[in-house]
RODREN-342920 format. One record per residue: residue number from 1; x, y, z of N, C-alpha, C in turn; residue in three letters. Coordinates in steps of 0.2 Angstrom, whole numbers, plus 2048, in hexadecimal, padded with zeros to 3 digits. Layout:
residues N
+-----+-----+-----+-----+-----+-----+-----+-----+-----+-----+-----+
|   i |  nu |  nv |  nw | cau | cav | caw |  cu |  cv |  cw |  aa |
+-----+-----+-----+-----+-----+-----+-----+-----+-----+-----+-----+
| NUM |   X |   Y |   Z |   X |   Y |   Z |   X |   Y |   Z | Ala |
...
+-----+-----+-----+-----+-----+-----+-----+-----+-----+-----+-----+
END
This chain:
residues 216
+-----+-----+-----+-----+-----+-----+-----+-----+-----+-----+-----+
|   i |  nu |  nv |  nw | cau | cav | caw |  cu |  cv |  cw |  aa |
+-----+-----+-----+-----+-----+-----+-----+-----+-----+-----+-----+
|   1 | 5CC | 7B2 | 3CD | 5C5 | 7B5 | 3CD | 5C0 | 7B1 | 3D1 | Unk |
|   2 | 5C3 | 7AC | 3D4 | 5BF | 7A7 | 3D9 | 5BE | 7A9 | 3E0 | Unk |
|   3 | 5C0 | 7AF | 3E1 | 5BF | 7B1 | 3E9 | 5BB | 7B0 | 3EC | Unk |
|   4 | 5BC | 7AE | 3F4 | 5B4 | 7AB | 3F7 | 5B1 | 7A6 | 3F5 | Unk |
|   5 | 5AB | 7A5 | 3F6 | 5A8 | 79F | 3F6 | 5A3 | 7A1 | 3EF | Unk |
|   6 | 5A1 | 798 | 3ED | 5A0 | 799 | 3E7 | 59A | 79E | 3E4 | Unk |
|   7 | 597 | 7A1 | 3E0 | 592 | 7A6 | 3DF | 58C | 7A2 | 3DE | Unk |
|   8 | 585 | 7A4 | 3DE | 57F | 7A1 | 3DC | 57E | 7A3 | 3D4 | Unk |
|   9 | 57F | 79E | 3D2 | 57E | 79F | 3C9 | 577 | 7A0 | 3C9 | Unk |
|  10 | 573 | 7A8 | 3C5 | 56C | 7A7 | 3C4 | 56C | 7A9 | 3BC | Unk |
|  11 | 566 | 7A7 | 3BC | 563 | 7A9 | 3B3 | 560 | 7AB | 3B2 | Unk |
|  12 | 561 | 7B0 | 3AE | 55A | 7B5 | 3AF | 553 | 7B6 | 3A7 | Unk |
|  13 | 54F | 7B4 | 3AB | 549 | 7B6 | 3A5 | 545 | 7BB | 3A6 | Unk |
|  14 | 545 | 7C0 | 3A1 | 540 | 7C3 | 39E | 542 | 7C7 | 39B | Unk |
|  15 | 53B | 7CA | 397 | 53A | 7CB | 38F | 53C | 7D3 | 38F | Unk |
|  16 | 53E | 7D6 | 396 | 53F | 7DE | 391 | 547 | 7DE | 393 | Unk |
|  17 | 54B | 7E0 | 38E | 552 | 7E1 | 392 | 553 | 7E5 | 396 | Unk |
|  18 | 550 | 7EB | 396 | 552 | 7F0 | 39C | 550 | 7EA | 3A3 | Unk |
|  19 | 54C | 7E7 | 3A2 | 54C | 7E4 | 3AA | 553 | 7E1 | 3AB | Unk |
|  20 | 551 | 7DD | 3A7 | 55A | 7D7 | 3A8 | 55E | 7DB | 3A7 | Unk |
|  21 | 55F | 7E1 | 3A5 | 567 | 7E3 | 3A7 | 566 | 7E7 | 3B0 | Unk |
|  22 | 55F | 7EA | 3B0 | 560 | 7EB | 3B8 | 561 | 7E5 | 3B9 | Unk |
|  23 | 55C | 7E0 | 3BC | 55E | 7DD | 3BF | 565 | 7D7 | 3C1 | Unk |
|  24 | 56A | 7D9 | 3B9 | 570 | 7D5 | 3BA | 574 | 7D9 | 3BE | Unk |
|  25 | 572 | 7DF | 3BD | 576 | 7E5 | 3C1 | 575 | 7E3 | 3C7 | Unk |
|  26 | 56E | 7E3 | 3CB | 570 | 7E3 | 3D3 | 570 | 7DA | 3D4 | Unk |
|  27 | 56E | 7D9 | 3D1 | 574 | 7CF | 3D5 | 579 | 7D1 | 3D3 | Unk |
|  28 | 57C | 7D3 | 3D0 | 586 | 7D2 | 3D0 | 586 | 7D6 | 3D3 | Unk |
|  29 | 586 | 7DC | 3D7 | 587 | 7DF | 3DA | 587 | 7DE | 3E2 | Unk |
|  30 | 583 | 7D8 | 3E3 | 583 | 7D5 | 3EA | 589 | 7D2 | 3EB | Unk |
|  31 | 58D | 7D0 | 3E5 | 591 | 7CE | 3E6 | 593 | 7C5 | 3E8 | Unk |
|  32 | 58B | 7C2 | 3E9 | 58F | 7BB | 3E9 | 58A | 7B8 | 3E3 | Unk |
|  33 | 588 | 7BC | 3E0 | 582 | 7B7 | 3DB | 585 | 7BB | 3D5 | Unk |
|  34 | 583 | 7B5 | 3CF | 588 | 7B5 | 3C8 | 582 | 7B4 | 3C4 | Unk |
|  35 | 580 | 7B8 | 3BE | 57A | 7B9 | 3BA | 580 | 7B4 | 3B4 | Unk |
|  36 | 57D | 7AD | 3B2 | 583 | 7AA | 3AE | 57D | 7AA | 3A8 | Unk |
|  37 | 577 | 7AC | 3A7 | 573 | 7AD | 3A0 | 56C | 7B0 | 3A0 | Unk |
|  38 | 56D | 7B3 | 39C | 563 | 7B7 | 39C | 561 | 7B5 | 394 | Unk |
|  39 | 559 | 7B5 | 395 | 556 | 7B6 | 38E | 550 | 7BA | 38E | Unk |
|  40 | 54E | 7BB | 389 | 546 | 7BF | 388 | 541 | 7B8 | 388 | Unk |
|  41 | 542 | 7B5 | 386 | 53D | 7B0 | 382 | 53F | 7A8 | 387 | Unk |
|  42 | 536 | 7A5 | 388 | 536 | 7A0 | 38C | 538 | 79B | 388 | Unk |
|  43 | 536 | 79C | 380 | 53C | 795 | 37F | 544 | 795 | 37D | Unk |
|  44 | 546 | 799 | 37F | 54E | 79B | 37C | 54E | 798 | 386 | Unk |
|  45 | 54C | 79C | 389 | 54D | 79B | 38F | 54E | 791 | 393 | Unk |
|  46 | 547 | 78F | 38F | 545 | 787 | 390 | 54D | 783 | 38F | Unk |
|  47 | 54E | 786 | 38A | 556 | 782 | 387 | 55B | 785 | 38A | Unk |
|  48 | 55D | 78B | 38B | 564 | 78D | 38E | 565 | 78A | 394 | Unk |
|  49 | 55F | 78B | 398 | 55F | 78A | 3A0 | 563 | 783 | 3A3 | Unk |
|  50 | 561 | 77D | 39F | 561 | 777 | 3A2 | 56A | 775 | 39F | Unk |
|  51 | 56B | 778 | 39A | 572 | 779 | 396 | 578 | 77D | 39E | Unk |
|  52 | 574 | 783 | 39C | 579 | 787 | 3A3 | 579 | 785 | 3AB | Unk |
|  53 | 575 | 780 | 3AD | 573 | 780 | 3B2 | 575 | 785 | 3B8 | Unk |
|  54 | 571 | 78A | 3B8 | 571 | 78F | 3BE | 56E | 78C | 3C3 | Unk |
|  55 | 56F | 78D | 3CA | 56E | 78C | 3D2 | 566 | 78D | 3D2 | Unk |
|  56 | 567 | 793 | 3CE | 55F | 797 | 3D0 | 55E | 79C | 3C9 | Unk |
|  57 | 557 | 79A | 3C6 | 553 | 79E | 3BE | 550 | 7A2 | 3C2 | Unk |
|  58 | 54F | 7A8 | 3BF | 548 | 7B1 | 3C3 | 548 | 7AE | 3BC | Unk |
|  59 | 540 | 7AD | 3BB | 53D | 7AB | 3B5 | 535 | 7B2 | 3B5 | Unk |
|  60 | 536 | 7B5 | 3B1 | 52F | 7B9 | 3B0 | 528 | 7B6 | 3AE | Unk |
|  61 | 524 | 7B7 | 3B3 | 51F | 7B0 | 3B2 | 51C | 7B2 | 3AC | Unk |
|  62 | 51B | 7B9 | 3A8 | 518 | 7B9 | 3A2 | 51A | 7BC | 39D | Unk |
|  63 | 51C | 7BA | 397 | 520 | 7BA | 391 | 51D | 7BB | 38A | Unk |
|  64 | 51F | 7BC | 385 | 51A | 7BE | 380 | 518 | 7B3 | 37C | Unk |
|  65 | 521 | 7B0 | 37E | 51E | 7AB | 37A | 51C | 7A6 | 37F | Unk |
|  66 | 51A | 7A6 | 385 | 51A | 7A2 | 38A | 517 | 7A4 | 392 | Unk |
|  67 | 51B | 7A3 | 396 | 51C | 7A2 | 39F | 521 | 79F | 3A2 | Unk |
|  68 | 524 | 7A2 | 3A6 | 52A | 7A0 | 3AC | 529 | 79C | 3AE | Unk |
|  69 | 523 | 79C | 3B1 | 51E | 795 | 3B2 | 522 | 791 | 3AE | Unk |
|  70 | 51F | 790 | 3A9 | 520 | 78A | 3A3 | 527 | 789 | 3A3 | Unk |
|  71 | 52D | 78E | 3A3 | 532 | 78C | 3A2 | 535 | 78A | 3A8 | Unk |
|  72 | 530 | 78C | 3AF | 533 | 787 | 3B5 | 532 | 780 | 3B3 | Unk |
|  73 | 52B | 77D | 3B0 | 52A | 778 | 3B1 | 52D | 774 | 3AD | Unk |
|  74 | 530 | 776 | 3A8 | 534 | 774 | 3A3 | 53B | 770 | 3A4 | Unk |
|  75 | 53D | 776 | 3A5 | 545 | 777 | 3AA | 545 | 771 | 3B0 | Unk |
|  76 | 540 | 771 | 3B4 | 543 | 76E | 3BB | 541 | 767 | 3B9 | Unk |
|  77 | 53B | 765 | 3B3 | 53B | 75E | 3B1 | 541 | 75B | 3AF | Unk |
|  78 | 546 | 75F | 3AB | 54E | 75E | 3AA | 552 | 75E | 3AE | Unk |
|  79 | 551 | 763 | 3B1 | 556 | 762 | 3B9 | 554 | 765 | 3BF | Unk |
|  80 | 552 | 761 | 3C1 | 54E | 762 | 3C7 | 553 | 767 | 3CE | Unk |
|  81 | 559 | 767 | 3CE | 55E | 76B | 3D1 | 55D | 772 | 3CF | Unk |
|  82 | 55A | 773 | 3C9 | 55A | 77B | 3CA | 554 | 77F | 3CB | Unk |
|  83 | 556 | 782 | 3D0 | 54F | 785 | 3D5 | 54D | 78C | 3D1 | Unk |
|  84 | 547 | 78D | 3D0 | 543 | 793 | 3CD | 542 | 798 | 3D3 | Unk |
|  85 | 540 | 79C | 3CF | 53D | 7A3 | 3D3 | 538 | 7A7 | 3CD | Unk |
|  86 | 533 | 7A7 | 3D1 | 52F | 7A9 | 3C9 | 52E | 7B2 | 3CC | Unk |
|  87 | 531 | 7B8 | 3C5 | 530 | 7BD | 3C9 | 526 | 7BF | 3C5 | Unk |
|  88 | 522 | 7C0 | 3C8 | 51C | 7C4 | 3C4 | 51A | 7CB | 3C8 | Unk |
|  89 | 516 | 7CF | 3C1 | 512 | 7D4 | 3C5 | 50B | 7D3 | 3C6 | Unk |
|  90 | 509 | 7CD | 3C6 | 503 | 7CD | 3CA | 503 | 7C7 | 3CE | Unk |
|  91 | 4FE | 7CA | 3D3 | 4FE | 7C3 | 3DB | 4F7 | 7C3 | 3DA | Unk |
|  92 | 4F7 | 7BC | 3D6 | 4EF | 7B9 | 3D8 | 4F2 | 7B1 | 3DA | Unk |
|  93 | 4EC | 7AD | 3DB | 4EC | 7A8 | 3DC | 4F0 | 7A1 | 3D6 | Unk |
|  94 | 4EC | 7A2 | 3D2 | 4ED | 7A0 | 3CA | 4F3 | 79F | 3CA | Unk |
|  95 | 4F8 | 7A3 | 3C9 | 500 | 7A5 | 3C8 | 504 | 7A1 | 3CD | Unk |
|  96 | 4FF | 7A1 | 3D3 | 503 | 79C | 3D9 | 502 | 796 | 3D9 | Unk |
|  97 | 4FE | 795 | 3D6 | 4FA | 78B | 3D7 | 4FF | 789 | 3D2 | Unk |
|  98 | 4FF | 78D | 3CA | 506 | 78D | 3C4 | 50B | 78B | 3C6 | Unk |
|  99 | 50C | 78F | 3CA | 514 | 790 | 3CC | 515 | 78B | 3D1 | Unk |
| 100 | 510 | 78B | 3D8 | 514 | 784 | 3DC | 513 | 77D | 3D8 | Unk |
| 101 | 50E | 77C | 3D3 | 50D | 776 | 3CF | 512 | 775 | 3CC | Unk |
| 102 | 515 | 77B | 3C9 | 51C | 77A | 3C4 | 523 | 779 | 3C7 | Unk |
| 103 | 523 | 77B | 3CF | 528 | 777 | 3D2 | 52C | 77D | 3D5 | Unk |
| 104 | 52A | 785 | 3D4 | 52D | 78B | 3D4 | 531 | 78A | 3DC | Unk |
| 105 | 533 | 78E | 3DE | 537 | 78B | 3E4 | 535 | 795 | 3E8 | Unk |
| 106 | 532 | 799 | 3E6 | 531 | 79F | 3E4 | 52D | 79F | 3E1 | Unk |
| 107 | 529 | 7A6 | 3E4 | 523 | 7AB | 3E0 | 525 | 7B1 | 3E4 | Unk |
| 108 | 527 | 7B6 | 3DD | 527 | 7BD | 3E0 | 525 | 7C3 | 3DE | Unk |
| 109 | 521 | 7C8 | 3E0 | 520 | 7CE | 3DC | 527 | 7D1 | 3D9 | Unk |
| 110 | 521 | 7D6 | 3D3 | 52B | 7D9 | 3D0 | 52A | 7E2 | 3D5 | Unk |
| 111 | 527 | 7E0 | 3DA | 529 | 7E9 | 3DD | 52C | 7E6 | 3E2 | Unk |
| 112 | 52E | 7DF | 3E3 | 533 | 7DE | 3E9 | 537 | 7E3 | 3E8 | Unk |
| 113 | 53C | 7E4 | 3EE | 541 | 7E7 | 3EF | 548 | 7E4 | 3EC | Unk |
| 114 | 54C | 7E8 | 3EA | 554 | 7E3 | 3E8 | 555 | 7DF | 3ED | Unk |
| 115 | 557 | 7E2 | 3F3 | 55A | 7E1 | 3F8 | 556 | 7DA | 3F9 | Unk |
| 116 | 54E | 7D9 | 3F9 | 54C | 7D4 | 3FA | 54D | 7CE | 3F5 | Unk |
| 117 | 54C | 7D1 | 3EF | 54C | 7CD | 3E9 | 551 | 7C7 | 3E9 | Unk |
| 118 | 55B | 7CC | 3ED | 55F | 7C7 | 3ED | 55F | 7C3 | 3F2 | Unk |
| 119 | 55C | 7C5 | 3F6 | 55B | 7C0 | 3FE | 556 | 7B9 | 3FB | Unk |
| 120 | 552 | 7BC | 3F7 | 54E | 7B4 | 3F7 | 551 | 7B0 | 3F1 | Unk |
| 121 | 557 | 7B2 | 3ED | 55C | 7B0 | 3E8 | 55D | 7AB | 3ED | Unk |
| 122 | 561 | 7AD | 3F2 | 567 | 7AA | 3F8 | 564 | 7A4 | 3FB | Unk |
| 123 | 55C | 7A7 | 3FA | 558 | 7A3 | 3FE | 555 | 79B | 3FC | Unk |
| 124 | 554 | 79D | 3F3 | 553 | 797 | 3F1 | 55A | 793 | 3EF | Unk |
| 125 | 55F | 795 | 3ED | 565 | 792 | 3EB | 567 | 78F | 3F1 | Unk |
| 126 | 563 | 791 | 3F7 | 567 | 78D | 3FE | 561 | 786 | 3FE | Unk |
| 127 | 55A | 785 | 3FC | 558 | 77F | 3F9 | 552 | 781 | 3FE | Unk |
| 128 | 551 | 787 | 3FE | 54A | 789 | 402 | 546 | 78B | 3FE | Unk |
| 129 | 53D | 78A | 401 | 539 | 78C | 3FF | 536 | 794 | 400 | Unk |
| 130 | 536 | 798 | 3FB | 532 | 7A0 | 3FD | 52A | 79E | 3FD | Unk |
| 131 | 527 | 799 | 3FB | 520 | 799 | 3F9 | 51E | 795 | 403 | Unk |
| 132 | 518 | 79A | 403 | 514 | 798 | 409 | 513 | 793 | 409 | Unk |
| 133 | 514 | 78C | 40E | 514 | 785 | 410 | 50B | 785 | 410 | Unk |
| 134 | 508 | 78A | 413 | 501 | 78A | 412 | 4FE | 78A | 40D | Unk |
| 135 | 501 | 78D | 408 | 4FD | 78F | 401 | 500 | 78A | 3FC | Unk |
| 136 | 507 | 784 | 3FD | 506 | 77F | 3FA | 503 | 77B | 3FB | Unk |
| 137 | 4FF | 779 | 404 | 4FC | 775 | 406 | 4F4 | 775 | 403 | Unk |
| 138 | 4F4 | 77B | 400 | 4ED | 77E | 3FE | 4EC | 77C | 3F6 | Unk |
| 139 | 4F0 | 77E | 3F2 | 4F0 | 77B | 3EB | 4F0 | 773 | 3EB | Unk |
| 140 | 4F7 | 76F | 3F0 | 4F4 | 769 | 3F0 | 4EF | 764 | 3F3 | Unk |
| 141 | 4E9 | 768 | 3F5 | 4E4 | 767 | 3F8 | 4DE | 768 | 3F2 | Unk |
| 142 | 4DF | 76E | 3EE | 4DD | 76F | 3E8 | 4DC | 767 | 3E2 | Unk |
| 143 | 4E3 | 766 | 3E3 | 4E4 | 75F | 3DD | 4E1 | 759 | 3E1 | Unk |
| 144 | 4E2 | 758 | 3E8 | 4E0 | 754 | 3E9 | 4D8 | 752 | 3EA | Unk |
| 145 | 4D5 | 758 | 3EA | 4CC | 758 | 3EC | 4C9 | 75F | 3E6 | Unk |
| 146 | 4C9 | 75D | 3DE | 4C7 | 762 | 3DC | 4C2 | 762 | 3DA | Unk |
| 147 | 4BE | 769 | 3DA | 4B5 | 769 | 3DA | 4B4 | 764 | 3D7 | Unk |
| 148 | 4AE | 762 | 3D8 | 4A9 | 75D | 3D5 | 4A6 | 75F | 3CE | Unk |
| 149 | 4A6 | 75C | 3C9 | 4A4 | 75F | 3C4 | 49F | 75B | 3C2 | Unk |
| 150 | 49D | 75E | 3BC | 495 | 75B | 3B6 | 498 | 754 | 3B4 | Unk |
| 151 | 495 | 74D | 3B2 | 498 | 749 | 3B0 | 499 | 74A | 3AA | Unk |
| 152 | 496 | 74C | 3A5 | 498 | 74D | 3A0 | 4A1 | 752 | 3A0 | Unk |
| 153 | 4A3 | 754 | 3A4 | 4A9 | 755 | 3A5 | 4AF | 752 | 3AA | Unk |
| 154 | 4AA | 74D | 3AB | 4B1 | 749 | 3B0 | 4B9 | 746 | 3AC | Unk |
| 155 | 4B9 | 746 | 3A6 | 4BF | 744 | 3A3 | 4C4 | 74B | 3A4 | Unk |
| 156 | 4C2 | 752 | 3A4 | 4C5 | 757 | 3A5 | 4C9 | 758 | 3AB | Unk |
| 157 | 4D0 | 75A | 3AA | 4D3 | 75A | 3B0 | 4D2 | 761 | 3B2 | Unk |
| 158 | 4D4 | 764 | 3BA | 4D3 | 76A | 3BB | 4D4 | 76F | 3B6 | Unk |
| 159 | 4DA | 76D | 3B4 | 4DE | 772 | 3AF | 4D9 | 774 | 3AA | Unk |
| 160 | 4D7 | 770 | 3A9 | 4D3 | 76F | 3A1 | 4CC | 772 | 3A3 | Unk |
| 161 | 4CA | 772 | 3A8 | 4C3 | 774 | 3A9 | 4C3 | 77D | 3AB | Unk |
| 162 | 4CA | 77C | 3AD | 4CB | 784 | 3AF | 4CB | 78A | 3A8 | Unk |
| 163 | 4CF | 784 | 3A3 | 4CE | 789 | 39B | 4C9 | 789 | 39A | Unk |
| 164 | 4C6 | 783 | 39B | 4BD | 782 | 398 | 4BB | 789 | 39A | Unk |
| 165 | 4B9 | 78B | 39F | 4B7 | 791 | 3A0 | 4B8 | 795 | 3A0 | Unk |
| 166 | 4BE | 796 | 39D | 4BF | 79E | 398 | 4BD | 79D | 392 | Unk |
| 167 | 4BD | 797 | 390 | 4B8 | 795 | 389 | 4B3 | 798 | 388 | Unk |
| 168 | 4AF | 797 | 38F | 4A9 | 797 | 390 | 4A7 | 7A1 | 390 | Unk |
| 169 | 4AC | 7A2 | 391 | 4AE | 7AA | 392 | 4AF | 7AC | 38C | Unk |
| 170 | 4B1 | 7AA | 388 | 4B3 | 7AE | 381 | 4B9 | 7AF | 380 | Unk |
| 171 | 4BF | 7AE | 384 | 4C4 | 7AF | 383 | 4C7 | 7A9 | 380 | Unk |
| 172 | 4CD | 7AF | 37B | 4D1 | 7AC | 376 | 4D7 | 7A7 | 378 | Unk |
| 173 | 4DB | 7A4 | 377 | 4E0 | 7A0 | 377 | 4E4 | 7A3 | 37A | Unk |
| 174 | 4E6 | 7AB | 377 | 4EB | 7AE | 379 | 4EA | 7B1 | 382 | Unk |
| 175 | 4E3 | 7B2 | 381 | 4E1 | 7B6 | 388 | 4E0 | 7B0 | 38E | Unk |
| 176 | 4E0 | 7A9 | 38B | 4DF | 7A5 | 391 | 4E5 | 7A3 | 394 | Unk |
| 177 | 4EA | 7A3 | 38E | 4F2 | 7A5 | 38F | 4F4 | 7A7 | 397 | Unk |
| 178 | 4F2 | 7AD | 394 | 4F5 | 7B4 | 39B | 4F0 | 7B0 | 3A0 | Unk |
| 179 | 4EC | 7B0 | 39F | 4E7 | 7AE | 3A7 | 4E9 | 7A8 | 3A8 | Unk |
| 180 | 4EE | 7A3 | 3A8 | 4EF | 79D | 3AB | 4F5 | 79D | 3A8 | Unk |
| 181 | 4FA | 7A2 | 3A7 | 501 | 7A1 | 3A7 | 504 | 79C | 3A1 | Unk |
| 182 | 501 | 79A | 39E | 501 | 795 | 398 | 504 | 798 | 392 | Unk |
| 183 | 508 | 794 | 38B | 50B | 798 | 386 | 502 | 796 | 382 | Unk |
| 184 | 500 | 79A | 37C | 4FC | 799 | 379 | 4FC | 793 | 374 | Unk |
| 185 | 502 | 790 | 373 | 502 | 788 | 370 | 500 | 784 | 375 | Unk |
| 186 | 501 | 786 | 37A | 4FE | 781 | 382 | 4F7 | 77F | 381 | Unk |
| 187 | 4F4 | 785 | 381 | 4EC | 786 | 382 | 4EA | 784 | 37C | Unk |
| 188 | 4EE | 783 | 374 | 4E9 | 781 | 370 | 4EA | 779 | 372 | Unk |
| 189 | 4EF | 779 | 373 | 4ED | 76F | 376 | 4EA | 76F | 37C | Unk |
| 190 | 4E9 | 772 | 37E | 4E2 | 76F | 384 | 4DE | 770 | 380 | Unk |
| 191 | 4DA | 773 | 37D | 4D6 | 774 | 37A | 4D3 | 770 | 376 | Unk |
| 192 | 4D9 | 76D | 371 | 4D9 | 769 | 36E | 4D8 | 762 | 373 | Unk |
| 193 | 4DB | 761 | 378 | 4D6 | 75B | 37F | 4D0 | 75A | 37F | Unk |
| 194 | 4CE | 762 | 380 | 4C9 | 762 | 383 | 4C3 | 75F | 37E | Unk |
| 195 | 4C4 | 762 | 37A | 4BF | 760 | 375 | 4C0 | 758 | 373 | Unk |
| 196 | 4C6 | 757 | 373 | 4C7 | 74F | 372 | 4C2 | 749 | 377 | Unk |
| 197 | 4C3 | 74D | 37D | 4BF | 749 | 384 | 4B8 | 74C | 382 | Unk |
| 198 | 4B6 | 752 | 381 | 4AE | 752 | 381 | 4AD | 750 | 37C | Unk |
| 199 | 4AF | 74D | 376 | 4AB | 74A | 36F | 4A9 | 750 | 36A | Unk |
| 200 | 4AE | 757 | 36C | 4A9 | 75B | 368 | 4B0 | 75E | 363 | Unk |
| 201 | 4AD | 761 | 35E | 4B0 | 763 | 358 | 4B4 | 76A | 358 | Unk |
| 202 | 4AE | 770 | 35C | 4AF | 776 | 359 | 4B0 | 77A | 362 | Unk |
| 203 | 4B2 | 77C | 361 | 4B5 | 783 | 369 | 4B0 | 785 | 36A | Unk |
| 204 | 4AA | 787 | 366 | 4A5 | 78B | 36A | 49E | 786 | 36B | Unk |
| 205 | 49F | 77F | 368 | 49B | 77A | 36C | 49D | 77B | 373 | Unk |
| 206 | 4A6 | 77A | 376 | 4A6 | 779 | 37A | 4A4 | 77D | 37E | Unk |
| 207 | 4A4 | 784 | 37B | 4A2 | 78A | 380 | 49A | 78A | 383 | Unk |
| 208 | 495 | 788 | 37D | 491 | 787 | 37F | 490 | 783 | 385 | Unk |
| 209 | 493 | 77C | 383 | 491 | 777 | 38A | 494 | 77A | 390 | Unk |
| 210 | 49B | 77B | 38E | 49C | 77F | 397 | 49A | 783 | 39A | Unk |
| 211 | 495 | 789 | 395 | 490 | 78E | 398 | 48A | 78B | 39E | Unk |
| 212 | 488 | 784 | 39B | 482 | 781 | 39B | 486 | 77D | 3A1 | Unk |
| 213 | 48E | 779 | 3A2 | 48D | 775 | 3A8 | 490 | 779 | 3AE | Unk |
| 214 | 496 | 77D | 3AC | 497 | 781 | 3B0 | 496 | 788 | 3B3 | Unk |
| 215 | 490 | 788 | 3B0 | 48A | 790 | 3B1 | 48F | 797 | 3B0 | Unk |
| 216 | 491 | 795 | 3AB | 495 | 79C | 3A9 | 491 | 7A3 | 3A8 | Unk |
+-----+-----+-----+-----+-----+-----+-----+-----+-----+-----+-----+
END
């Protein structure tokens, strides 16, 4: 059953089965790639991955208890040899700065094409990058010189100032979630920072000051 050269072990996340069965169908069907585990869920996923170690995770960047994201960033802290590909249906910014911060090796829309989807399998498991050398140049130029802010919020890290302002917005835990790729236990611990560094006790002080420093 060894014919040829070795297969690229992948593992596959996300939450609706009919995906994961296409897409185990067309990787095995290429012929040199080997679907060795799937799951729905980013924390079944967190733990399998680092156990099976596959060459290369298609991790769905958005999940009911989490992000692929999160489960890159998880996984590659454990073992840094297995390369991610994170597939989403949406191309904004946010999702990319997630994903190169998290170490993704890949970002790809889900209307890519099969034929393409398994080229850039082939591509990362060979230890290349799909993400724009520009656009990582660009996120760590972001970490390196981030906006200036109010002193009363200089204890806040980027991360932290960016939920701030969905605070500042009205948005729930669940919905700041989805806007920054986070599990909702994530976002109650910044939250729970956040207040910690500004001295305050209740969510909607915070909201108020953020309205006030960062002209929400």
């Amino acid at each position: 059953m060894t014919e040829g050269p070795e297969k690229i072990r992948v593992y596959l996340l996300d939450d609706h089965e009919v995906v994961r069965q296409g897409l185990r169908a067309l990787l095995e069907s290429s012929g040199d790639i080997e679907v060795v585990g799937e799951s729905g869920s980013a924390v079944d996923a967190s733990n399998r991955i680092p156990a099976l170690r596959p060459d290369v995770a298609v991790l769905d960047a958005r999940l009911p208890d989490g992000s692929g994201i999160e489960v890159c960033r998880t996984v590659r802290a454990v073992d840094p040899t297995i390369s991610a590909l994170i597939l989403t249906s949406y191309d904004d910014d946010e999702a990319l700065f997630a994903a190169i911060m998290a170490g993704a090796a890949g970002y790809v829309l889900k209307e890519i094409k099969g034929s393409d989807l398994v080229s850039a399998i082939r591509q990362v498991a060979a230890g290349n990058s799909l993400i724009d050398p520009t656009l990582t140049a660009r996120v760590l130029e972001r970490v390196r010189h981030p906006p200036t802010t109010a002193p009363e919020l200089a204890e806040l890290t980027e991360q932290e100032l960016k939920l701030l302002g969905y605070i500042a917005e009205g948005l729930t835990n669940r919905q700041i979630g989805e806007r920054m790729y986070l599990a909702e236990k994530t976002v109650k611990n910044y939250v729970s920072s956040i207040l910690a560094k500004l001295g305050l006790e209740r969510r909607t002080q915070a909201a108020v000051l953020a309205s006030k420093l960062l002209g929400s």
